[in-house]
C-alpha positions as CSV (number, residue, x, y, z in Angstrom):
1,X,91.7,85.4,109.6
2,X,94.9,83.8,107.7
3,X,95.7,80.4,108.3
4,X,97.0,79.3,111.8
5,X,100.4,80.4,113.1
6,X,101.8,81.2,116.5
7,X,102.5,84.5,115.3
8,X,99.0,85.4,114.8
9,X,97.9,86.9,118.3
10,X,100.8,89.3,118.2
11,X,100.7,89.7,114.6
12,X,96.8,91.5,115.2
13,X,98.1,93.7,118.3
14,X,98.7,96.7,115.7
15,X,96.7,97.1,113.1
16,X,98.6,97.7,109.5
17,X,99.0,101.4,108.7
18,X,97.3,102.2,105.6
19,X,99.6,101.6,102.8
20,X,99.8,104.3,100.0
21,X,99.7,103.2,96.4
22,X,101.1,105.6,93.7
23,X,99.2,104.3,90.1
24,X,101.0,105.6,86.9
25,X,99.1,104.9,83.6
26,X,98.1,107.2,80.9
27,X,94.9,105.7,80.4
28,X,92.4,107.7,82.0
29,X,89.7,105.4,82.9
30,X,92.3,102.2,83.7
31,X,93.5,105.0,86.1
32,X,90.1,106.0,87.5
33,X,89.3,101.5,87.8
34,X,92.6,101.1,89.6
35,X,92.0,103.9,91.8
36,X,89.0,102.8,93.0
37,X,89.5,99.2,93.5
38,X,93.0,100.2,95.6
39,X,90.5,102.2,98.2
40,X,88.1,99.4,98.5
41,X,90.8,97.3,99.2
42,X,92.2,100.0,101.5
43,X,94.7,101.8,100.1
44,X,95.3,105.4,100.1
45,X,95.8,105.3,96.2
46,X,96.7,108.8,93.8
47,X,98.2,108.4,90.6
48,X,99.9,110.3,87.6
49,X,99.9,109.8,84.0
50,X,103.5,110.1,83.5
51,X,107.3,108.4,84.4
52,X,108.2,111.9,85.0
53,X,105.5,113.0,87.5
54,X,106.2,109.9,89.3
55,X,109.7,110.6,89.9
56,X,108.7,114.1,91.1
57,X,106.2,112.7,93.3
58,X,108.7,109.7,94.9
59,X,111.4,111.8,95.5
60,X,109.6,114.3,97.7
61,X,108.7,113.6,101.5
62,X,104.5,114.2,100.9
63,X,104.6,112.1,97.8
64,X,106.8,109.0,98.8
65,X,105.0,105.7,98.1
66,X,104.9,102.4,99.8
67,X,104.7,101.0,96.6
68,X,104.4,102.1,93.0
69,X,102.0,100.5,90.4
70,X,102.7,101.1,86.8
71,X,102.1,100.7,83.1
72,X,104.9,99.9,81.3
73,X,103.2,102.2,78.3
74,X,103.2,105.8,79.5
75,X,103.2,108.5,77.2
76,X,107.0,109.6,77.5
77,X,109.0,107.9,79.5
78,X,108.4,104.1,79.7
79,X,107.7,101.9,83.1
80,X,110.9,100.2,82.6
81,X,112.7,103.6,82.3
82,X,110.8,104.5,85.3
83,X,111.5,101.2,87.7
84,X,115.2,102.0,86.5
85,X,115.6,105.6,87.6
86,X,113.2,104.9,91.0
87,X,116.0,102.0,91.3
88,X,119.4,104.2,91.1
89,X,118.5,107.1,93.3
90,X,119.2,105.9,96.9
91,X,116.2,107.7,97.8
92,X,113.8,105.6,96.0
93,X,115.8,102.4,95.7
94,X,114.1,101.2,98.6
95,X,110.4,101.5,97.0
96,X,108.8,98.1,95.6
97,X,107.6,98.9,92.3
98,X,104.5,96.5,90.8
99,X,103.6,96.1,87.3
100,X,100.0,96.2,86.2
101,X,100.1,95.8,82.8
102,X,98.2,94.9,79.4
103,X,101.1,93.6,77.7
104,X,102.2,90.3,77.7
105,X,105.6,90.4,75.8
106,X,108.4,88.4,77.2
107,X,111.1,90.2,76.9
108,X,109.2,93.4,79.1
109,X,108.9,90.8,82.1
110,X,112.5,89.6,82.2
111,X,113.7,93.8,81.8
112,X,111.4,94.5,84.5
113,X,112.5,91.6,86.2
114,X,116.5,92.1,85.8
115,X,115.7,95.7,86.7
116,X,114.6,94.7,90.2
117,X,110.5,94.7,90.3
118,X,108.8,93.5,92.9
119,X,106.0,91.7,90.3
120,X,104.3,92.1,86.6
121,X,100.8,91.3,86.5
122,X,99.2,90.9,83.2
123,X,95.4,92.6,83.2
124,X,92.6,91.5,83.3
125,X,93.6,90.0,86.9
126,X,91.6,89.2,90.1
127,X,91.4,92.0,93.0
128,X,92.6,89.0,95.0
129,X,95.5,88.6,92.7
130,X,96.2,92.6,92.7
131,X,95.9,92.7,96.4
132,X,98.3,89.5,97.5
133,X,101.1,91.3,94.9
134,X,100.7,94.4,96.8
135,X,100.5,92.7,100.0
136,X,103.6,90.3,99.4
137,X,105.9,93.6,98.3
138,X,104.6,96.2,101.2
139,X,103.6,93.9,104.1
140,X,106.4,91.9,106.5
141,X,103.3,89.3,107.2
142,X,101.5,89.5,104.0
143,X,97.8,88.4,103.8
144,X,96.5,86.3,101.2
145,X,93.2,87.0,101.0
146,X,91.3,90.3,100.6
147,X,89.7,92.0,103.8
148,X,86.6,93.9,103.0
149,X,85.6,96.4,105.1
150,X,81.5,95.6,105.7
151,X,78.8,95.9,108.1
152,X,77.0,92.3,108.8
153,X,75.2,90.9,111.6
154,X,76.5,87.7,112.8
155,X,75.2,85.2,116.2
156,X,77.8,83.8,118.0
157,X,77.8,81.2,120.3
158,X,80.4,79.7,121.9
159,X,81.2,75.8,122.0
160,X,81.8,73.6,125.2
161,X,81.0,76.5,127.2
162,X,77.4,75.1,128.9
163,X,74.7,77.9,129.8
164,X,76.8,80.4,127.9
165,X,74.0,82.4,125.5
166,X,74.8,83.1,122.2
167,X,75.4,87.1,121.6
168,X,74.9,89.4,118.8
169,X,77.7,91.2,117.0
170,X,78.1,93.1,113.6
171,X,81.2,91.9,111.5
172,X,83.2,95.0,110.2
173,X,85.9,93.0,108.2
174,X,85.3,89.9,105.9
175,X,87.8,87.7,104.5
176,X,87.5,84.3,102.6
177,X,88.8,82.7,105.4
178,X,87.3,84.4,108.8
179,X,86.2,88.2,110.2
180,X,86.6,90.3,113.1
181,X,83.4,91.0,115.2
182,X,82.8,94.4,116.7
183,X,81.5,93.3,120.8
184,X,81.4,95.4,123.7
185,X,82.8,92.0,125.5
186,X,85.0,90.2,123.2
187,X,85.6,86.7,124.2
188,X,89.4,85.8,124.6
189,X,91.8,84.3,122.5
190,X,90.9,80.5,121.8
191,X,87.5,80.4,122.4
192,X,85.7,78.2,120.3
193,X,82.5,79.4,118.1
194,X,79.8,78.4,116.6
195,X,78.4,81.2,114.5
196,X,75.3,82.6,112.1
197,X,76.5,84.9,109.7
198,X,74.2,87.2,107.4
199,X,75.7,88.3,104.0
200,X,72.0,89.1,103.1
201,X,68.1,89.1,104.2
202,X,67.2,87.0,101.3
203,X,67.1,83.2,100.4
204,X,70.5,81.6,101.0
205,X,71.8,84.8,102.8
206,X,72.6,83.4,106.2
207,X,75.7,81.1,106.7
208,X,76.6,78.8,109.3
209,X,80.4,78.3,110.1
210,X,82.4,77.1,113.1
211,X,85.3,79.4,114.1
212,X,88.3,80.5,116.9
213,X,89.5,83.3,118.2
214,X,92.5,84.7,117.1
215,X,93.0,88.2,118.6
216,X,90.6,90.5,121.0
217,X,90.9,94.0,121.7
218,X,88.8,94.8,124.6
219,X,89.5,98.2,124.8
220,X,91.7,98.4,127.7
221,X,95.2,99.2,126.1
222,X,93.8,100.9,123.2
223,X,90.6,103.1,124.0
224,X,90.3,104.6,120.2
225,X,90.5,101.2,118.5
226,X,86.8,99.6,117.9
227,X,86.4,96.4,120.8
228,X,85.5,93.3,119.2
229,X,87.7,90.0,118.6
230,X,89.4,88.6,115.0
231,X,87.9,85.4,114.0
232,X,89.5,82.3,111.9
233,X,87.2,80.0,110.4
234,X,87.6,76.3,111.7
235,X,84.4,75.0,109.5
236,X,82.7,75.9,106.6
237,X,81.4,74.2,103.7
238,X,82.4,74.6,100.0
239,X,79.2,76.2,98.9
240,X,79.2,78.3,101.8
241,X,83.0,79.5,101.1
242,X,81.4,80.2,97.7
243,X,79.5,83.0,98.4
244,X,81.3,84.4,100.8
245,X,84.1,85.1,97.8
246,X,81.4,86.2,95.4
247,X,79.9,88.7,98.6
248,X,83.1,89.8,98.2
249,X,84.0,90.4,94.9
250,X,80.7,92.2,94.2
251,X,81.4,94.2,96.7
252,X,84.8,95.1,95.6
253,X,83.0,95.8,91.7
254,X,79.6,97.5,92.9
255,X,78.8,100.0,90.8
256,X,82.2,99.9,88.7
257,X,80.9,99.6,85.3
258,X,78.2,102.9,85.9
259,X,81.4,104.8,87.2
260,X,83.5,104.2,84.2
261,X,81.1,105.0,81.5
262,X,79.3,108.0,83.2
């Protein structure tokens, strides 16, 4: 689903553990936003209003992050002071820490920066943005584009294989730039497709895009983990592209705006 490497079979064998976010802000309801977005993204996410109660929480075996997300104005101590204490204990050195911030001063970046950070992202930003930051500090092979867990249907048919029948499968995971199809009978890695994909019943909901197979898990290694095959778009137009990204990032915002002012 990322763009073509020979690393990309082996790089889908195991499936990346759930990463866990720890969001610090003293803002209540840029808290609650952040939150929510981090576990449609698929992050295990909790968060603390304060420096202090994220020190507490790092330090201790339960509460170590992958990756810390902060303010840099919190009530008491500030989220430089924090990225400079996480930074000096050799406990926590090790954990990236991310600014998501409102302010735009200069002189905070280059602090944060000298201090060792592993990004500063000024808000409002896109939940692709948010997700490749997190994905560059946390992941060894880093994805660029979000991966939205979804139920689709999708018609698959496979090119220069004569008298083959084109199959049904239900997409569980959509990206800009391909998906993974949950089959009983994946088809192996390489195969060619030519697919129908249906972001919706309506007008303009079905999308036709030419594809390859990247990965399969036929069930055979791993029994628990869902059959089905990862698939890398080859072809699709511009317009088509275009609402596959805005599928996605109403998706990602459904119902946010209800949430925050109920």
């Amino acid at each position: 689903m990322e763009e073509p490497s020979t690393q990309d079979a082996e790089k889908h064998k195991d499936e990346h553990r759930k990463k866990h976010v720890l969001v610090v802000d003293g803002n209540i309801a840029s808290q609650f936003l952040t939150n929510l977005i981090l576990q449609r993204l698929e992050y295990f996410s909790f968060s603390v209003k304060t420096g202090e109660d994220a020190l507490a929480l790092a330090t201790t075996t339960f509460g170590r992050p992958d990756i810390v997300l902060t303010e840099i104005a919190l009530p008491s101590m500030s989220g430089v002071e924090l990225l400079t204490k996480l930074k000096q204990d050799p406990r926590t050195a090790g954990i990236p820490v991310l600014f998501f911030t409102t302010l735009q001063d200069p002189a905070h970046r280059l602090a944060c920066e000298q201090r060792g950070c592993s990004g500063y992202l000024v808000q409002p930003v896109s939940d692709n943005q948010l997700y490749e930051a997190i994905q560059l500090a946390t992941e060894a092979t880093p994805r660029r584009f979000v991966r939205l867990s979804t139920i689709l249907d999708v018609i698959v048919g496979t090119i220069g294989m004569p008298g083959s029948e084109p199959r049904k499968g239900r997409v569980s995971a959509l990206s800009e730039k391909g998906i993974y199809v949950k089959m009983v009978d994946p088809l192996p890695q390489g195969t060619q497709l030519s697919m129908k994909l249906f972001l919706h019943t309506g007008p303009g909901g079905e999308i036709a895009v030419k594809g390859k197979v990247l990965y399969c898990h036929d069930g055979k290694v791993d029994r628990v983990r869902q059959t089905g095959m990862g698939v890398k778009f080859t072809k699709i137009t511009s317009v088509d592209s275009d609402k596959i990204k805005a599928f996605i990032r109403d998706k990602l915002r459904e119902g946010v705006a209800v949430a925050i002012t109920a």
